[in-house]
C-alpha positions in Angstrom: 7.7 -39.8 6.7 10.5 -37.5 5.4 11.8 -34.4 8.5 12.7 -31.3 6.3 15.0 -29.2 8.8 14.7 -25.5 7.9 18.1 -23.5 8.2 18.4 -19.7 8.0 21.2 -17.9 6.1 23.3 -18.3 9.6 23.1 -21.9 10.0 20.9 -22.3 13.0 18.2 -25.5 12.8 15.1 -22.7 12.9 13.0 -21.3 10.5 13.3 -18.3 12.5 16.4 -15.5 11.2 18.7 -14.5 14.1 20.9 -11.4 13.2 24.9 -11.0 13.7 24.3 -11.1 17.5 22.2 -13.8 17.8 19.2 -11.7 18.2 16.0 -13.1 16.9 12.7 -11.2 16.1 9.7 -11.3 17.9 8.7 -7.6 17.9 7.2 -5.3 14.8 6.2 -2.1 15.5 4.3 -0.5 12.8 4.0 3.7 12.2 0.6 4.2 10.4 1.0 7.7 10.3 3.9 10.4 10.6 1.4 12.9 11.8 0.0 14.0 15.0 -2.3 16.0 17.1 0.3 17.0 19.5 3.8 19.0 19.2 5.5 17.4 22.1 8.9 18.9 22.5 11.1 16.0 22.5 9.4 14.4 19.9 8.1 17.1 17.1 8.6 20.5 17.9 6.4 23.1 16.8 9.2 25.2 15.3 10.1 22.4 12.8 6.5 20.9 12.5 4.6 23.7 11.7 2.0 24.5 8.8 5.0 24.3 6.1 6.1 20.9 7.1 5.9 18.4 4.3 3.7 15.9 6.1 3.6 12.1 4.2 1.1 11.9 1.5 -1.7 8.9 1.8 -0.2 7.2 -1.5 3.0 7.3 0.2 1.4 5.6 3.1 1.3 1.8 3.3 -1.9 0.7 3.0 -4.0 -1.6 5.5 -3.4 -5.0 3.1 0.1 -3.7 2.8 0.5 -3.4 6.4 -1.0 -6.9 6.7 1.6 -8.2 4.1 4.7 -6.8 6.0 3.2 -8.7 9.3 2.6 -11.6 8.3 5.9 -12.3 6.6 7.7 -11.7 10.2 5.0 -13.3 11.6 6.4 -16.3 9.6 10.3 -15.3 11.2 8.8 -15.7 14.4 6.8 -12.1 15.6 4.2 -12.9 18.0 3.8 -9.2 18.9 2.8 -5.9 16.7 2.5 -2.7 18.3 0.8 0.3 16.1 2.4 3.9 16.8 3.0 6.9 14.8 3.0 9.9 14.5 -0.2 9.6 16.7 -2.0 6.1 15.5 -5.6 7.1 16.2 -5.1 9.8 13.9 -5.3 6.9 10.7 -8.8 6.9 9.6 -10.4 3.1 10.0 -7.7 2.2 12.2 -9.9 -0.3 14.0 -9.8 -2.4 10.4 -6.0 -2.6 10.7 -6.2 -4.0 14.2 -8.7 -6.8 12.9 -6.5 -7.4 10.1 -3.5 -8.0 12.2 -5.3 -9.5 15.4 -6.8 -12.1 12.5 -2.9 -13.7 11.6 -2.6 -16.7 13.4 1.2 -16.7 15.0 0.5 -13.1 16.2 -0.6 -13.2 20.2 -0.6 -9.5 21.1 -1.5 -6.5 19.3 -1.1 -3.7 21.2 -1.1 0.5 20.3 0.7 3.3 21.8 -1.3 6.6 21.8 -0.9 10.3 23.3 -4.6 9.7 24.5 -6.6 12.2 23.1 -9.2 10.8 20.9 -8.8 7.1 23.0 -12.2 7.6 24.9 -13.7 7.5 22.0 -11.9 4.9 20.2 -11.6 2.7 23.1 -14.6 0.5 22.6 -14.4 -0.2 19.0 -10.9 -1.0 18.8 -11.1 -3.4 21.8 -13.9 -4.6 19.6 -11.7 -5.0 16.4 -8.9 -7.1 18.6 -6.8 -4.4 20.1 -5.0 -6.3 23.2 -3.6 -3.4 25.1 -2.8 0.5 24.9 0.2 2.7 26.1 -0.4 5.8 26.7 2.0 8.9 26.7 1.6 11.1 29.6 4.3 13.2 30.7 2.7 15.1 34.3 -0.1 15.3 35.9 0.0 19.4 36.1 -1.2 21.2 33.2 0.5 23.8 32.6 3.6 20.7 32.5 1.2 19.0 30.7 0.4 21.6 28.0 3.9 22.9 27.7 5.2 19.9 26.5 2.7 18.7 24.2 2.6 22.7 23.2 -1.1 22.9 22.2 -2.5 23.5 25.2 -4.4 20.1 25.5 -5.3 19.4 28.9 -4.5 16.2 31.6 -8.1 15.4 32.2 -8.8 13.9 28.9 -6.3 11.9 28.7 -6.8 10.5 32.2 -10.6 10.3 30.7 -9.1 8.1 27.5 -7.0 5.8 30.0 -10.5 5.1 32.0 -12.2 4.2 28.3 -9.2 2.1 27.7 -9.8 0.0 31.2 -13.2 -0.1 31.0 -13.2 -1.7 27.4 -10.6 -3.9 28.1 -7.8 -3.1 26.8 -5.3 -3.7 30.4 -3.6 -3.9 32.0 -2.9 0.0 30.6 0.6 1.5 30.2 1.5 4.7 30.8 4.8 5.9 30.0 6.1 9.6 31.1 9.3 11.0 29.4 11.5 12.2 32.5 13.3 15.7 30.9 15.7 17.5 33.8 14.3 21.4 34.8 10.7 20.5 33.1 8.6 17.8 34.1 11.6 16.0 36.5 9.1 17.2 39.9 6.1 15.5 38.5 7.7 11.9 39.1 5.6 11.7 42.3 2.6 13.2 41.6 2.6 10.6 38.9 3.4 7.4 41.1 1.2 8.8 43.8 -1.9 8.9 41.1 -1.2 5.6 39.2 -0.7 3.8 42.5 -2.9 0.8 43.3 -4.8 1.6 40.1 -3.8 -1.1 38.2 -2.3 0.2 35.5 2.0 0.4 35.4 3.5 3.6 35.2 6.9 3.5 33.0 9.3 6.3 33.4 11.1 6.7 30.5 15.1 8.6 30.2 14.7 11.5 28.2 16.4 10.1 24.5 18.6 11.4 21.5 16.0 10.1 19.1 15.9 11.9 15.6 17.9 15.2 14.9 14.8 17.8 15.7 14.4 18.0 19.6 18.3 19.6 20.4 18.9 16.6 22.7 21.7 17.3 25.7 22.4 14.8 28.1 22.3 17.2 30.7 18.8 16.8 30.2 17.9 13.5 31.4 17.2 12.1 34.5 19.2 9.2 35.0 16.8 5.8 35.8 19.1 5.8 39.5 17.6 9.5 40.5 14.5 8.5 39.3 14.2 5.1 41.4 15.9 6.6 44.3 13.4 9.4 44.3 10.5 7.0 44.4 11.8 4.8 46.6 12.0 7.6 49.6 8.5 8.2 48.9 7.1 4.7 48.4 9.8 1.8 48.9 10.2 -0.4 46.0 12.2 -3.7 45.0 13.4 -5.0 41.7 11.3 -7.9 40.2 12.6 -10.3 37.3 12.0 -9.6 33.6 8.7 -11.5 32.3 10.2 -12.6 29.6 13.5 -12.2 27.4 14.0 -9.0 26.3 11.6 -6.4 28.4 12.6 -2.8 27.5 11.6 -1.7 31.4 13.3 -2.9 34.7 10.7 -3.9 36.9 9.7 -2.3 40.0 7.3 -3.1 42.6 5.7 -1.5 45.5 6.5 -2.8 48.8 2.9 -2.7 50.2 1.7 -4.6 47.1 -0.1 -2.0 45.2 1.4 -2.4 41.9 4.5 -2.3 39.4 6.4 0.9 38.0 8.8 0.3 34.8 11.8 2.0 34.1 13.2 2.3 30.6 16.8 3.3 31.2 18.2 3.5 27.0 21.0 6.1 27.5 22.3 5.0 31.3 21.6 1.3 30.8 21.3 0.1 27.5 19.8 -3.2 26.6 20.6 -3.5 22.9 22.0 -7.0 23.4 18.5 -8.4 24.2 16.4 -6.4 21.9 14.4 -8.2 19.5 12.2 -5.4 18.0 12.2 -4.6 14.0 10.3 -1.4 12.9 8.4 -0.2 10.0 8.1 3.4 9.3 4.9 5.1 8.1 6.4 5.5 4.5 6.9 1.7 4.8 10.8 1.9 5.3 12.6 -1.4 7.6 14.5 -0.2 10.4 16.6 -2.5 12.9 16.9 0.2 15.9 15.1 3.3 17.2 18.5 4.7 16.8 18.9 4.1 12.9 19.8 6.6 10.3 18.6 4.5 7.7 16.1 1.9 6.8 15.6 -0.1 3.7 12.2 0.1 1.3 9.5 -2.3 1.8 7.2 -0.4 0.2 8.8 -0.8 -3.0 9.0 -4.3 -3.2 5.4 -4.5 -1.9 3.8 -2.6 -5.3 6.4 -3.9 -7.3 5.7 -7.7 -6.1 2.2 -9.8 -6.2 4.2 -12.7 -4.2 6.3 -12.1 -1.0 9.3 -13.7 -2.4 11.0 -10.2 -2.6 9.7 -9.2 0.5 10.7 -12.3 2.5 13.9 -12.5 1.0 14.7 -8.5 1.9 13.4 -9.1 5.6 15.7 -12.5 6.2 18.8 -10.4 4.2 18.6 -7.1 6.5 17.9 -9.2 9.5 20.4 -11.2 9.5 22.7 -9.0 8.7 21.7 -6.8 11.5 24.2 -5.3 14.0 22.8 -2.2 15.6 23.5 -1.6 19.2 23.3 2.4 19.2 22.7 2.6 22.8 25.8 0.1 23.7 28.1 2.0 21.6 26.9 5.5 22.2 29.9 7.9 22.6 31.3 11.3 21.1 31.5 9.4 17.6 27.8 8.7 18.1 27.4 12.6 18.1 25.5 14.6 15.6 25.2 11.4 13.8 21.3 12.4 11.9 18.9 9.5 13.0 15.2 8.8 12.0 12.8 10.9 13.5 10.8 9.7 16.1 7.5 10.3 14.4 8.7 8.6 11.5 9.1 5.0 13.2 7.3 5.4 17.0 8.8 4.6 20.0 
């Protein structure tokens, strides 16, 4: 019997593409939508989305077999997790399809969807019937007038804390829920929020406040540095560090000392991890990006409706991975400044 041993464009005995770092994919995180129900500040502002902003239109969306196309070819590069995100996700009509279509490839282990929350209570059962493996849900304080100033249309905490209960009861745990930290606005809702989410089973994630996209007039001065923030909780409810589970976790791991649970913190401007992140993303108008941070990405969508086979596609993936060497968050200085990025409802978090 004759071994064929596959080598990628960099040499390495794998089938699998590693880029210039050594960095291989497993994640693909996949915008189905650059629109949303909510006008969070830091993420789409109501003064530059409003009723004149030139939204995608559904042909320039990638379609569901489309979507399935892109997946399974980094699926075969060694992805074994897809996470949907927007825009807002639930907002893609038949949504629950997608998930079956991607929970249905073979190499792919979790599927998994991060959503502001507000239409999950009613989604909840039929996408954990379609395959859905987890959610993430974006809340950002547990007072509502916080609440509604920052997703700035007056929507109110209960129902999302009513989607998160839909979300556990049909199965889709252990539940995330990640709060943006922003200095002089939500900064004195930390508490409240560990206080809430603690011994409940789910793992609250406190996230630094980032300079994603050009739109939400980013100062560092506004963030809340992941030290504060577990120096904070720690005086109210004493916490240790716990190891990664597994190579390349975005959060540092914290856990209560009286057993009741986990908090994440995902520290991208004070502590970057570029050099273990393994994430690709695909933007709603079907565009390859290599990091959160990228100003531009490279045209899948093209190739898709150009090309019955995924030669093209497979060959484009493999070239722009492996030539790959983003580390925005490593490298971030003055230079890094004013530099225009994708928006954040462009490619998700």
């Amino acid at each position: 019997m004759r071994t064929v041993l596959l080598l990628n464009v960099t040499g390495n005995p794998t089938g699998n593409p590693t880029d210039t770092l050594g960095r291989p994919v497993r994640d693909l995180r996949i915008s189905v939508t650059d629109r949303c129900n909510f006008r969070c500040t830091y993420c789409m502002p109501k003064e530059i989305f409003n009723s004149s902003f030139q939204y995608l239109q559904r042909s320039e969306l990638l379609s569901f077999e489309e979507i399935e196309r892109v997946a399974k070819c980094f699926a075969q590069k060694g992805v074994t997790k897809i996470r949907l995100t927007g825009g807002e996700p639930l907002l893609r009509n038949g949504i629950e399809d997608l998930v079956a279509k991607l929970a249905g490839i073979p190499e792919i282990n979790d599927v998994a969807l991060t959503t502001n929350g507000a239409l999950l209570a009613r989604k909840a059962v039929s996408l954990a019937a379609a395959g859905l493996d987890r959610v993430t849900v974006s809340l950002d304080s547990l007072d509502d007038t916080t609440f509604m100033a920052m997703n700035d249309v007056d929507f109110p905490v209960q129902k999302v804390l009513d989607g998160i209960d839909a979300a556990a009861q049909a199965g889709l745990g252990p539940i995330k829920i990640n709060m943006v930290v922003k200095r002089g606005v939500n900064d004195n809702s930390v508490i409240d929020m560990a206080a809430y989410f603690k011994g409940a089973g789910h793992t609250l994630r406190f996230i630094e406040y980032m300079d994603v996209g050009a739109t939400n007039g980013w100062e560092l001065s506004d963030v809340v540095d992941a030290q504060t923030i577990v120096e904070t909780l720690h005086e109210a409810f004493p916490i240790e560090p716990v190891a990664p589970a597994y190579p390349g976790e975005v959060a540092t791991r914290w856990r209560y000392l009286d057993g009741t649970g986990e908090i994440g913190i995902i520290s991208s401007v004070t502590q970057p991890f570029c050099g273990n992140c393994t994430r690709a993303r695909i933007s709603a108008a079907g565009a390859l990006y290599t990091c959160l941070f990228a100003a531009n990405g490279t045209d899948l969508r093209q190739i898709l409706r150009q090309s019955p086979d995924d030669e093209a596609l497979d060959q484009t993936v493999n070239r722009v991975w492996t030539h790959r060497s983003d580390r925005y968050s490593e490298s971030r200085t003055s230079i890094t400044t004013g530099v225009t990025k994708v928006e954040m409802s462009h490619i998700g978090g």
